[in-house]
C-alpha positions as a Markdown table, in Angstrom:
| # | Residue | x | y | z |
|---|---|---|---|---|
| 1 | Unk | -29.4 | 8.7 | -16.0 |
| 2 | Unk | -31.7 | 7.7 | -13.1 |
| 3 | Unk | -30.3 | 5.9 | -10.2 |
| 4 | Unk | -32.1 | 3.7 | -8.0 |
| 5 | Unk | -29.9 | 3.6 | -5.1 |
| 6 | Unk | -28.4 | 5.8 | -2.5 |
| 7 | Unk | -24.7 | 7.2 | -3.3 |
| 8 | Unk | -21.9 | 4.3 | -2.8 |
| 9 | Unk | -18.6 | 5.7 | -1.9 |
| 10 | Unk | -15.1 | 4.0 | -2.8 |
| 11 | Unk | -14.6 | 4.9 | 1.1 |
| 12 | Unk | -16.9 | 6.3 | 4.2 |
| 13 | Unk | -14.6 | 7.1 | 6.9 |
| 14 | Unk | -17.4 | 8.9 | 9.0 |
| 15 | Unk | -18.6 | 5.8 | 9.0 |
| 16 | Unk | -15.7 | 4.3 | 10.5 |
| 17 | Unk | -15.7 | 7.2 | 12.9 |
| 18 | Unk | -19.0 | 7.0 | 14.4 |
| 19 | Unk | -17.9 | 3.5 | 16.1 |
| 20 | Unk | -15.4 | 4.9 | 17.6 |
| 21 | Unk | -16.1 | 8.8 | 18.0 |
| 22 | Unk | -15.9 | 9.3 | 21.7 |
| 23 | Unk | -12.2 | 6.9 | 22.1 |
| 24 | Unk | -10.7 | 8.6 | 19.8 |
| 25 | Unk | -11.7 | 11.9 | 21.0 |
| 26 | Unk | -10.7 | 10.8 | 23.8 |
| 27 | Unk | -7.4 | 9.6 | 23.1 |
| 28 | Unk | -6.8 | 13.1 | 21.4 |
| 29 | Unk | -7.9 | 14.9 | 24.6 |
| 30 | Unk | -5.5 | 12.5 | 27.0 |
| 31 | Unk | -2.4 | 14.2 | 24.5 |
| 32 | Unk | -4.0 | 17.6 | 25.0 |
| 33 | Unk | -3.7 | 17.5 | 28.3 |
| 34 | Unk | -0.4 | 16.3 | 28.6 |
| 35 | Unk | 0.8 | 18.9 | 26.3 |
| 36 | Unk | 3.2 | 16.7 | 24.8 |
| 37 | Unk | 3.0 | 16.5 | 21.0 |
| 38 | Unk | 5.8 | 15.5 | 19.2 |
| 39 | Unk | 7.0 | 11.4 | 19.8 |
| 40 | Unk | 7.2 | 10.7 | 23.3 |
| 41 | Unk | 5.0 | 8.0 | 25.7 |
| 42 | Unk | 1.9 | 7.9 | 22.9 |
| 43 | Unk | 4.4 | 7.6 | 19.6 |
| 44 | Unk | 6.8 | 5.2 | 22.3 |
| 45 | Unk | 3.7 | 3.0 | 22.7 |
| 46 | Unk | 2.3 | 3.1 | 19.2 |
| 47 | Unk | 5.8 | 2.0 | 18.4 |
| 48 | Unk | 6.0 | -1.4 | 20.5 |
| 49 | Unk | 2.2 | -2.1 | 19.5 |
| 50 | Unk | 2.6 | -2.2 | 16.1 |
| 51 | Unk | 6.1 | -3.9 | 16.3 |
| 52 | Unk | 4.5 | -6.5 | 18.0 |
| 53 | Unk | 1.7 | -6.9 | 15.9 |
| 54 | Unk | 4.1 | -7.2 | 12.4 |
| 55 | Unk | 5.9 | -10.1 | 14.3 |
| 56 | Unk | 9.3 | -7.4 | 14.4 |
| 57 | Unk | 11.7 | -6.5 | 17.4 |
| 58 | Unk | 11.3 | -3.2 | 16.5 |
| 59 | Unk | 9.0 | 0.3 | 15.8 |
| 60 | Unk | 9.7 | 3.6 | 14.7 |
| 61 | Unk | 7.5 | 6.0 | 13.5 |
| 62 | Unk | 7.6 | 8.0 | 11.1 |
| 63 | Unk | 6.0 | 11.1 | 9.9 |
| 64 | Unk | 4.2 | 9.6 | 6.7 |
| 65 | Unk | 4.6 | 6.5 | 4.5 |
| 66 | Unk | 6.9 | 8.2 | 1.8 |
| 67 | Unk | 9.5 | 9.5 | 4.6 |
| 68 | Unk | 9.6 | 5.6 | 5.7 |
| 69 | Unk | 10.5 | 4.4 | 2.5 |
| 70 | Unk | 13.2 | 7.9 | 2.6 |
| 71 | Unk | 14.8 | 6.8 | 5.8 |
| 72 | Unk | 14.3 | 4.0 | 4.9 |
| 73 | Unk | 17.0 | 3.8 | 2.5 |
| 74 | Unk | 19.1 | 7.0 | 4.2 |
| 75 | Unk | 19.7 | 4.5 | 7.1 |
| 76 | Unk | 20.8 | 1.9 | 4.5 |
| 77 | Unk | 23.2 | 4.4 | 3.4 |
| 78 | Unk | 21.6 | 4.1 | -0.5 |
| 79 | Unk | 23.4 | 7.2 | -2.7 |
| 80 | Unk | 23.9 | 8.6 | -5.3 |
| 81 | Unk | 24.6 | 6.2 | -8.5 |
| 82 | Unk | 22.8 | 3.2 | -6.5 |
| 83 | Unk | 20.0 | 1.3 | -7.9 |
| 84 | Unk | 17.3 | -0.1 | -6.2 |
| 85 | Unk | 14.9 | -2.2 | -8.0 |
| 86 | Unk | 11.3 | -1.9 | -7.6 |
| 87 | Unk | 8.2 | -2.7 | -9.4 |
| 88 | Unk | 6.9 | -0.5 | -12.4 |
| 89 | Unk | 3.3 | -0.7 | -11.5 |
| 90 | Unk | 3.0 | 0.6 | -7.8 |
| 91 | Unk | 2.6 | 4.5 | -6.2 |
| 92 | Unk | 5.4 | 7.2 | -7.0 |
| 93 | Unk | 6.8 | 7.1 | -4.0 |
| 94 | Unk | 8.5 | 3.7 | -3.8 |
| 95 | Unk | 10.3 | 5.3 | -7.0 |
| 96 | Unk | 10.5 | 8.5 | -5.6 |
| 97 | Unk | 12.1 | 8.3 | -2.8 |
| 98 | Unk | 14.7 | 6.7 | -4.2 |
| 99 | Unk | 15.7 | 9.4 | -7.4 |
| 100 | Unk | 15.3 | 11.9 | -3.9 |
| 101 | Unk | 18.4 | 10.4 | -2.9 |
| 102 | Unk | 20.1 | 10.7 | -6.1 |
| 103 | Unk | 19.9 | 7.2 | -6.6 |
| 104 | Unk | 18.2 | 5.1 | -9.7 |
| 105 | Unk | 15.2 | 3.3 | -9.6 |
| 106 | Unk | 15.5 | 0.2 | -11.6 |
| 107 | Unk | 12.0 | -1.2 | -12.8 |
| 108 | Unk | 10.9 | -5.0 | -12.8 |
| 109 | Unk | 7.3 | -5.9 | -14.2 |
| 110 | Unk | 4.5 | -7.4 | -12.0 |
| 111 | Unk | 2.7 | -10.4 | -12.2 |
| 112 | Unk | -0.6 | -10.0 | -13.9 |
| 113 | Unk | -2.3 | -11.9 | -11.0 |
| 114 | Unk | -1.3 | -10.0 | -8.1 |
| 115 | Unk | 0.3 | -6.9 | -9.3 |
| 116 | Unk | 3.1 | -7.7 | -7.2 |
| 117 | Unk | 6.7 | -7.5 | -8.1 |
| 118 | Unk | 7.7 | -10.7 | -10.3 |
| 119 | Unk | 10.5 | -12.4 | -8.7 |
| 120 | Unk | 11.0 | -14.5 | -12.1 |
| 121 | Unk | 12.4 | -11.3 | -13.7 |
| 122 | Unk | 14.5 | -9.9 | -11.0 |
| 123 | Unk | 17.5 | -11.3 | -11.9 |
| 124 | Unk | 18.1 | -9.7 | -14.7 |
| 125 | Unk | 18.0 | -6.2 | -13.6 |
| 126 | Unk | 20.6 | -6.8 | -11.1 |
| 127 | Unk | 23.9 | -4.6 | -12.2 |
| 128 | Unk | 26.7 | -4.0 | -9.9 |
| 129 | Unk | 25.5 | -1.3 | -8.8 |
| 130 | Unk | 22.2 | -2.5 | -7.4 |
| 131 | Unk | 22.0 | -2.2 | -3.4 |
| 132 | Unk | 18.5 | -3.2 | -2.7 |
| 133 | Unk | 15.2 | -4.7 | -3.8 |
| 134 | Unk | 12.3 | -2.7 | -3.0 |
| 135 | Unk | 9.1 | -5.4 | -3.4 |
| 136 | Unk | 5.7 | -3.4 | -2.8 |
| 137 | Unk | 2.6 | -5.6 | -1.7 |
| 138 | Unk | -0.2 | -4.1 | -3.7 |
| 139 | Unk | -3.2 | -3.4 | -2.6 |
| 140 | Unk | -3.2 | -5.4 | 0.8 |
| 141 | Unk | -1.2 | -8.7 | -0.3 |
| 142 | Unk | 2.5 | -9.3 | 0.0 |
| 143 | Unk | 4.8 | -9.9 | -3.1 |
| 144 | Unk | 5.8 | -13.6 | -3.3 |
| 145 | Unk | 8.6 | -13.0 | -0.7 |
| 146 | Unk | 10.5 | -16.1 | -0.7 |
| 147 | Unk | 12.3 | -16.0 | -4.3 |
| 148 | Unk | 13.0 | -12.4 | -3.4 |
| 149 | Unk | 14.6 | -13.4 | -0.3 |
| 150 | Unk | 16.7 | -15.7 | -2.0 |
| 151 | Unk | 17.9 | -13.9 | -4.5 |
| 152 | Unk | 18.8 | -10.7 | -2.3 |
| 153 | Unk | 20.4 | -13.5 | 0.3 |
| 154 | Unk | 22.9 | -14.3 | -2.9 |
| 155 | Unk | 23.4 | -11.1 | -4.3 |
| 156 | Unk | 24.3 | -9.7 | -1.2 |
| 157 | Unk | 21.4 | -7.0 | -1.2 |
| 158 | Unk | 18.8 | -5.2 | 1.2 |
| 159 | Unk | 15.0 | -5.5 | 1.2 |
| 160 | Unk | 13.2 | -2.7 | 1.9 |
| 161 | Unk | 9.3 | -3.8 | 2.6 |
| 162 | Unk | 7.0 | -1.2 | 1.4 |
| 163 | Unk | 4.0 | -2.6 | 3.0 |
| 164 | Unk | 2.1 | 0.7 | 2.7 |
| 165 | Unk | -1.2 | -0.8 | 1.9 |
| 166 | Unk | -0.4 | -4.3 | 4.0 |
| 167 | Unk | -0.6 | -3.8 | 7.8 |
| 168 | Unk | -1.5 | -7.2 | 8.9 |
| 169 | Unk | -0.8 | -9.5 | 5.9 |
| 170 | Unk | 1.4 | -12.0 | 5.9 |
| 171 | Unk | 3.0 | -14.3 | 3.6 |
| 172 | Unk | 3.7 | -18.1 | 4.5 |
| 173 | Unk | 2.6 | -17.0 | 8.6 |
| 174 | Unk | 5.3 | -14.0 | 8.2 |
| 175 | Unk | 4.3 | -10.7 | 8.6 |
| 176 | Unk | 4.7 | -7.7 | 6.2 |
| 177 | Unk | 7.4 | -5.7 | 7.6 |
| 178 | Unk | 8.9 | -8.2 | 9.0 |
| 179 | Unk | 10.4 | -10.7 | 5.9 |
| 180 | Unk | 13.0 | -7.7 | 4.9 |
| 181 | Unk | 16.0 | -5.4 | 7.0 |
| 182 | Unk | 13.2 | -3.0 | 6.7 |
| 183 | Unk | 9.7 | -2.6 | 6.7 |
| 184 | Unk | 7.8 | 0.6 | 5.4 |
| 185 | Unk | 4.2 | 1.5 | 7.0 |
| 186 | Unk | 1.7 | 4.5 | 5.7 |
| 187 | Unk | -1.3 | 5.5 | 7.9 |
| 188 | Unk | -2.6 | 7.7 | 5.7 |
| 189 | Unk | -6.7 | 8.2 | 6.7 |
| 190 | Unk | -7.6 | 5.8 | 4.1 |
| 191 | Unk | -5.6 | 2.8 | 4.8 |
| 192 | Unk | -6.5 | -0.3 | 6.9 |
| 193 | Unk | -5.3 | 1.7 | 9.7 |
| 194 | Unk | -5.4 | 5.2 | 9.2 |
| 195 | Unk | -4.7 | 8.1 | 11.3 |
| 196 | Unk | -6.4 | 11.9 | 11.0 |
| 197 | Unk | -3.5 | 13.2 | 9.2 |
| 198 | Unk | -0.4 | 12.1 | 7.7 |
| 199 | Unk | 1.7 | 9.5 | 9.4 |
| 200 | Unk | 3.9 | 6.2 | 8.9 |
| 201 | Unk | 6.1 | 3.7 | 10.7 |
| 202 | Unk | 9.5 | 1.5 | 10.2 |
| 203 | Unk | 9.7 | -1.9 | 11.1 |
| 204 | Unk | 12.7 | -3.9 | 11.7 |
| 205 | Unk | 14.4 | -7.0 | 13.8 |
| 206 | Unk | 18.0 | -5.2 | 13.0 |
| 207 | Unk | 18.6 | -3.1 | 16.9 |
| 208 | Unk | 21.8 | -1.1 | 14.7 |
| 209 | Unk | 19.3 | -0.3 | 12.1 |
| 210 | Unk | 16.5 | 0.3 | 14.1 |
| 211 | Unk | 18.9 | 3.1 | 16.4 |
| 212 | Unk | 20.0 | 4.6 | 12.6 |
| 213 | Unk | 16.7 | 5.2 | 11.8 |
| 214 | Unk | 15.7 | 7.0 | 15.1 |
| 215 | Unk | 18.8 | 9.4 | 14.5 |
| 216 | Unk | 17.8 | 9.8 | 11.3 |
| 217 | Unk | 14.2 | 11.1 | 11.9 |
| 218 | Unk | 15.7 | 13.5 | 13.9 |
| 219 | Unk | 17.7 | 15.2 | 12.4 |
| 220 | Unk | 20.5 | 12.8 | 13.6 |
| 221 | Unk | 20.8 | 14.4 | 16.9 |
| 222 | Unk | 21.5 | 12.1 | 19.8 |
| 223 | Unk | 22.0 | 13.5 | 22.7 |
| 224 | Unk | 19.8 | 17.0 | 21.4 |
| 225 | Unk | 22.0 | 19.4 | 19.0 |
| 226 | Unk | 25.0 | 16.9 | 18.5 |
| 227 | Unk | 24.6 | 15.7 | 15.4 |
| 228 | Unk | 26.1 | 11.9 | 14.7 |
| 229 | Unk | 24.2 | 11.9 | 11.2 |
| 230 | Unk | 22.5 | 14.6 | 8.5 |
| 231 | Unk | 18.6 | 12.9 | 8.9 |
| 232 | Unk | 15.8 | 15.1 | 9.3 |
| 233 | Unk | 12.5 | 15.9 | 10.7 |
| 234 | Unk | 10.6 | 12.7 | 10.2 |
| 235 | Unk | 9.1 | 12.4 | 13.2 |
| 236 | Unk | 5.6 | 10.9 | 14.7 |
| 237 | Unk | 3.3 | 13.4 | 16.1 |
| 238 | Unk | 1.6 | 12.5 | 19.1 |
| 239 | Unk | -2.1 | 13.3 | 18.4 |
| 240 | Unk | -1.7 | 10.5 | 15.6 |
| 241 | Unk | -0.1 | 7.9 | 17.4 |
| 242 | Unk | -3.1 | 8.0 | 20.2 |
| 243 | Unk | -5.3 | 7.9 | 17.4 |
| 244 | Unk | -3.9 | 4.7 | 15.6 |
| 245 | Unk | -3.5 | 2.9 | 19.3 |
| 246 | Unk | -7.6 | 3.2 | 19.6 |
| 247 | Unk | -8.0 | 2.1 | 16.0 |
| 248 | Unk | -5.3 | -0.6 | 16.7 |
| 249 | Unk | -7.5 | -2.5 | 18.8 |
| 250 | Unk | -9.7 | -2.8 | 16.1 |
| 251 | Unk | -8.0 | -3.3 | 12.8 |
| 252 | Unk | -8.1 | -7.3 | 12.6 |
| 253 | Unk | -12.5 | -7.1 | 13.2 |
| 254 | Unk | -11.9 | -4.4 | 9.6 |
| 255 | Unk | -9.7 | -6.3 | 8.0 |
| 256 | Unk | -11.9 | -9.7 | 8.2 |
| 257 | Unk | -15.1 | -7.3 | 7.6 |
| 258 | Unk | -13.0 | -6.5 | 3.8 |
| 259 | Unk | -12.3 | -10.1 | 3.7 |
| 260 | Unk | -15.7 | -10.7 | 4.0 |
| 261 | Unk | -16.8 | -8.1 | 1.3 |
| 262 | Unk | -14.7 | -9.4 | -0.6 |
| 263 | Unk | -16.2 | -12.4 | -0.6 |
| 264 | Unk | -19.6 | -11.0 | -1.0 |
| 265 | Unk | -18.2 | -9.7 | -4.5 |
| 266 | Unk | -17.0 | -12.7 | -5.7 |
| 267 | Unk | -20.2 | -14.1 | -4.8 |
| 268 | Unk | -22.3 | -11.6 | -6.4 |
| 269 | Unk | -20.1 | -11.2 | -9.8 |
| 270 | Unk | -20.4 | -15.3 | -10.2 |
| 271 | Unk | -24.6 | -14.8 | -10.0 |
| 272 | Unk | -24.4 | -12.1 | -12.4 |
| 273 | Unk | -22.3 | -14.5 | -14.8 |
| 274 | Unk | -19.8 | -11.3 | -15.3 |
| 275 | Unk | -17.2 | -14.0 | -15.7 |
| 276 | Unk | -15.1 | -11.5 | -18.3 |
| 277 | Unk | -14.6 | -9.3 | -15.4 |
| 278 | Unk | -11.1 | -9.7 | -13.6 |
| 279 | Unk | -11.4 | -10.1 | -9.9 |
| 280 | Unk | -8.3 | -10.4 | -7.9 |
| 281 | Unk | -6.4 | -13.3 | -7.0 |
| 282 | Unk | -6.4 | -14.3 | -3.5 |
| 283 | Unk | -2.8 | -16.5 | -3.3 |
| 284 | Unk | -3.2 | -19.7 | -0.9 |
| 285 | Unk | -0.5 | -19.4 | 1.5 |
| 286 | Unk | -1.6 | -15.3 | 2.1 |
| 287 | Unk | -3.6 | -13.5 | 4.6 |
| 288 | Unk | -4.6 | -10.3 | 1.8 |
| 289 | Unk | -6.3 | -8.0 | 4.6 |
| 290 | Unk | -7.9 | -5.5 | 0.7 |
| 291 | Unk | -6.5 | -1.9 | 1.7 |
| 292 | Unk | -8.4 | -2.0 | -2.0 |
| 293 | Unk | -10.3 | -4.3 | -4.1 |
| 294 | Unk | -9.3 | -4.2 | -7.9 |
| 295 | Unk | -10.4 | -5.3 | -11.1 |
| 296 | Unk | -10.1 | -5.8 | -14.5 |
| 297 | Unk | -11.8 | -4.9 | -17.5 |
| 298 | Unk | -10.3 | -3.8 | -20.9 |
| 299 | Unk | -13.1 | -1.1 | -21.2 |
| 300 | Unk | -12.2 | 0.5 | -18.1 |
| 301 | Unk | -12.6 | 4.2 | -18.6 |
| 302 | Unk | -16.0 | 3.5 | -19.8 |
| 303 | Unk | -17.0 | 1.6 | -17.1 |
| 304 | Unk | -15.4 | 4.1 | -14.4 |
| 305 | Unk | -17.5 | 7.2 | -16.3 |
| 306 | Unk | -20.4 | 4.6 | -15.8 |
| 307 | Unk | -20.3 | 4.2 | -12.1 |
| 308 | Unk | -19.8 | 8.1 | -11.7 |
| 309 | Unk | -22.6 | 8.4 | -13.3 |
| 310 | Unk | -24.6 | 6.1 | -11.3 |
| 311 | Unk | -23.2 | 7.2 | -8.1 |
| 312 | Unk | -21.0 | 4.8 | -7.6 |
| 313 | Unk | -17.1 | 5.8 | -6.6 |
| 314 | Unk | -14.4 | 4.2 | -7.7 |
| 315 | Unk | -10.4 | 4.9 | -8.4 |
| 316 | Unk | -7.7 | 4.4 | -10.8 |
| 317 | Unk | -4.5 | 2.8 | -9.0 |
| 318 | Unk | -2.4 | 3.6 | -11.3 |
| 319 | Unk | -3.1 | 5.3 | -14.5 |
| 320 | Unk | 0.5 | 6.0 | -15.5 |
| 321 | Unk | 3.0 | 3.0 | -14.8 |
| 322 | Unk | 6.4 | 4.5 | -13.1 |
| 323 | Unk | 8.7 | 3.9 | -16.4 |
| 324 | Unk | 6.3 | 5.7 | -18.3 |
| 325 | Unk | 6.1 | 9.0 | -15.8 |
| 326 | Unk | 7.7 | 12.2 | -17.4 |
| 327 | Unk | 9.8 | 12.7 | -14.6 |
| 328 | Unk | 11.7 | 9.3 | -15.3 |
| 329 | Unk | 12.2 | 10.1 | -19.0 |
| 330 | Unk | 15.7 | 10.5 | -18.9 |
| 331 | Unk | 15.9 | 6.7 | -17.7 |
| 332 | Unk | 14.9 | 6.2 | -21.1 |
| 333 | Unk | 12.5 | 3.8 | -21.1 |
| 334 | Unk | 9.9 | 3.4 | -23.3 |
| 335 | Unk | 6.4 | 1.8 | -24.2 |
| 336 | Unk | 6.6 | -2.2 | -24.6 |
| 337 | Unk | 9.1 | -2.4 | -21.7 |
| 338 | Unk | 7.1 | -3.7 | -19.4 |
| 339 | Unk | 3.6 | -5.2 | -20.7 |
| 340 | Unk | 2.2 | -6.3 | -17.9 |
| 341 | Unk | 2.6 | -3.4 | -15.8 |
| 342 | Unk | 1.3 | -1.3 | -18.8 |
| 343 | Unk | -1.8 | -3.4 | -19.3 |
| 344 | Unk | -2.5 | -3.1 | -15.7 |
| 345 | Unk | -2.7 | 0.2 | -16.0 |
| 346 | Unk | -4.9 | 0.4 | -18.6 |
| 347 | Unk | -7.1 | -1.9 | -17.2 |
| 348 | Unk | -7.2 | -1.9 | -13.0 |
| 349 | Unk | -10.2 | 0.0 | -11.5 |
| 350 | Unk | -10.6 | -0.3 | -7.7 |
| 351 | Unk | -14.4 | -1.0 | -6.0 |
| 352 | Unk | -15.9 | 0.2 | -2.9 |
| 353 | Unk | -14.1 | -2.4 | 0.1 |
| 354 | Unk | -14.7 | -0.5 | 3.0 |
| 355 | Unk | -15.6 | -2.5 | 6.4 |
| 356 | Unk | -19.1 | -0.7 | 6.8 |
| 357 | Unk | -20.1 | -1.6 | 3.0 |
| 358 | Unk | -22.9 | -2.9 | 2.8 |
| 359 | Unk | -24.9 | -6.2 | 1.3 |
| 360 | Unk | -26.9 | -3.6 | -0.6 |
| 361 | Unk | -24.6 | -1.2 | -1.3 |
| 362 | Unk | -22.4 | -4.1 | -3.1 |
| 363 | Unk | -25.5 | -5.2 | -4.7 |
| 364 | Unk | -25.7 | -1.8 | -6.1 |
| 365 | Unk | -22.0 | -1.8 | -7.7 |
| 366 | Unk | -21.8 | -5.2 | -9.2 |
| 367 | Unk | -26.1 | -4.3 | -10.7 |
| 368 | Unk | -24.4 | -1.0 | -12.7 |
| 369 | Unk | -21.7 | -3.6 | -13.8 |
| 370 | Unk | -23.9 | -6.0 | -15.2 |
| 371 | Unk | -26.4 | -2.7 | -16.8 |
| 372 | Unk | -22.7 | -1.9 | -18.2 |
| 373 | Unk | -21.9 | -5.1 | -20.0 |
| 374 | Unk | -24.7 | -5.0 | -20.9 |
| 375 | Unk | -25.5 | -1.9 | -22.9 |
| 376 | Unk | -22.0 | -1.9 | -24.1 |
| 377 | Unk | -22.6 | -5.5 | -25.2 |
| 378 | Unk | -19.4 | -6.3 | -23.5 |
| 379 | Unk | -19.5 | -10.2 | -23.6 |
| 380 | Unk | -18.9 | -9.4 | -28.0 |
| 381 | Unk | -16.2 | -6.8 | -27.6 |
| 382 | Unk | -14.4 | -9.2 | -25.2 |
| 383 | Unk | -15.2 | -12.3 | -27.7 |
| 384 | Unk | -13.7 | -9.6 | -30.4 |
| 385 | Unk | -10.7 | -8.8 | -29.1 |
| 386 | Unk | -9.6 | -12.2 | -27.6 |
C-alpha cells in the first residue's frame, strides 16, 4: 500500500525535546554538579510545585506511578484479605498493586462514555471487608468523583486517586489528586508530564499520611537505620525531579495544545461524516487535559492493521480487561461480568494527541479512517450489526 504522507507517530517526544533541549540539559547538569542524586533540594522542590499545582497541602515523590499506588495503600495499612474496589477496564497496576499486598481487587464496570469507574454500581461490591475505592481517571479525565465521595464518606472507606494519566484535570474546579486521602501520579516519559526515566508522585492534604508515606519510601527509617515501619526504596531520583520542574513550567501550554487537537479531530471526523466512529466524551463540568485520545469502532483490529500500514501509530489501551487477565483467574470471574468494560476492550483504539501534532498530520489520520470505512464498507456492517 502507497502512502502519501510522512510517518504520524502515536507520540514524538524529540519533538517535545527540541523546545526545551538546552533547560533540561541544563537542569540535569545543575544535579551533576551538586552531586546529589537521590531526593534532596530538586525532589524537595518538585515536591511543593506539584502539590501546589494539584490544589494539595502535600508532595511526595515517588519512584514510579505503580509504587505510588503501592505506598499508596501500605500507608493506608491495606493487607492481606482487604478489598479494594477498582475499575475492570484500566492498566494492571491499579489491580496489581493491590494482590502485591495480598489483598483483593474487587472489580466495578466503567461507564461506556468515559471509561471511568461507574459510581452507579459501586455499591454493590461493597463487602465488609472492603477498605478503599480506588477510582482511575482514564485517559486524562477524572471519574465522576462526587457519588464516589459520598459513598466512601458513608461506608467509612479511603480513596485512593490514581490519576496516572490526569496531572492537571479537575473535576467540578477540584484537582485530581486532591478529591481523595490520596492521590497517585506517574511520570512516565509519555505522559502529560513526563520525566527521562521512571518516576511518580503522592498527593495528599492528610500531614499524618503524608509523613507515613515519606517513611514508607524509605525503607521506614526516620532518623537513618531506625526503622519505625517495613517501607522500601521508593524514592525520587534527583536527575528526574529537575527534569519535571523545567517541563512543569510548561505543562498547561501542552495540555491546551491536546485540548486543541482534540478539537481539530472532532472537527475533522464531522467533515468526513465518520459519524459511526466513537469519539470521546468531553463531560461539562471537567477540565480532560488527553494524556490519550480514544475511540471507538467495532472493527478495531482492522482498522489498527490499517493505520500500520499507512504509517500511522496507534495503541490498544486495554486489550485484556483486568477480570479477564490469567493472573486474576482464581477470583473466578468470567466473560459477561462486566460488559461494558469488555466491549471497551474490544473496541478502544487511541490516536496520535501529542502537543506538536500537526493540522496535517491529523489530516492524515482521520483521511486513512475515512479510505478505511470506506473500503470495508463500514457504514453497512455498522447498519448490520445495530
Amino acid at each position: 500500500m502507497t502512502t502519501l504522507h510522512s510517518p504520524v507517530p502515536l507520540l514524538d517526544l524529540k519533538a517535545q525535546y527540541t523546545t526545551i533541549r538546552d533547560q533540561v540539559q541544563d537542569a540535569i547538569e545543575r544535579v551533576l554538579e551538586s552531586q546529589q542524586f537521590i531526593l534532596g533540594a530538586e525532589v524537595e522542590a518538585l515536591e511543593r510545585e506539584i502539590a501546589a499545582y494539584s490544589q494539595c497541602e502535600f508532595g511526595i515523590g515517588m519512584s514510579s506511578g505503580t509504587d505510588a499506588i503501592l505506598v499508596a495503600l501500605m500507608a493506608l495499612d491495606i493487607r492481606p484479605g482487604d478489598q479494594v474496589i477498582i475499575p475492570a477496564y484500566t492498566f494492571f497496576a491499579t489491580a496489581g498493586c493491590v494482590a502485591r499486598l495480598g489483598a483483593q481487587p474487587v472489580f466495578v464496570d466503567v461507564d461506556p462514555q468515559t471509561f471511568n469507574l461507574d459510581p452507579a454500581k459501586i455499591k454493590a461490591a461493597i463487602t465488609p471487608r472492603t477498605r478503599a475505592l480506588m477510582p482511575v481517571h482514564l485517559f486524562g479525565q477524572c471519574a465522576e468523583m462526587e457519588p464516589i465521595v459520598e459513598l466512601a464518606r458513608k461506608h467509612n472507606l479511603a480513596i485512593i486517586e490514581d490519576a496516572a494519566q490526569a496531572i492537571g484535570s479537575d473535576y467540578r474546579g477540584q484537582r485530581a489528586g486532591a478529591m481523595g486521602q490520596l492521590g497517585c501520579f506517574s511520570f512516565f516519559p509519555s505522559k502529560n508530564l513526563g520525566g527521562i526515566g521512571d518516576g511518580g508522585m503522592i498527593t495528599t492534604n492528610d500531614r499524618a499520611l503524608a509523613e507515613r508515606v515519606r517513611l514508607l519510601r524509605n525503607h521506614g527509617a526516620h532518623p537513618k537505620y531506625y526503622h519505625k515501619l517495613i517501607g522500601g526504596n521508593f524514592r525520587l531520583d534527583a536527575i528526574q525531579a529537575a527534569v519535571l520542574r523545567v517541563k512543569l513550567n510548561y505543562l498547561d501550554q501542552w495540555s491546551a495544545a491536546r485540548q486543541k487537537n482534540a478539537a481539530r479531530y472532532r472537527q475533522l471526523f464531522a467533515k468526513a461524516q465518520l459519524e459511526m466512529i466513537g469519539l470521546p466524551i468531553e463531560e461539562p463540568d471537567r477540565r480532560h487535559i488527553y494524556n490519550q485520545f480514544v475511540i471507538r469502532i467495532p472493527e478495531r483490529d482492522a482498522l489498527a492493521a490499517y493505520l500500520k500500514q499507512n504509517n500511522i501509530g496507534t495503541e490498544i489501551y486495554y486489550p485484556v480487561p483486568l477480570h479477564l487477565q490469567e493472573c486474576f483467574a482464581e477470583l473466578g470471574y468470567r466473560v459477561g461480568d462486566f460488559p461494558e468494560s469488555e466491549r471497551a476492550a474490544k473496541e478502544t483504539l487511541a490516536l496520535p494527541i501529542y502537543p506538536e501534532l500537526s493540522d496535517a498530520q491529523q489530516r492524515a489520520v482521520v483521511d486513512a479512517i475515512a479510505a478505511f470505512c470506506k473500503e470495508t464498507d463500514f457504514k453497512v456492517s455498522l447498519r448490520t450489526q445495530t
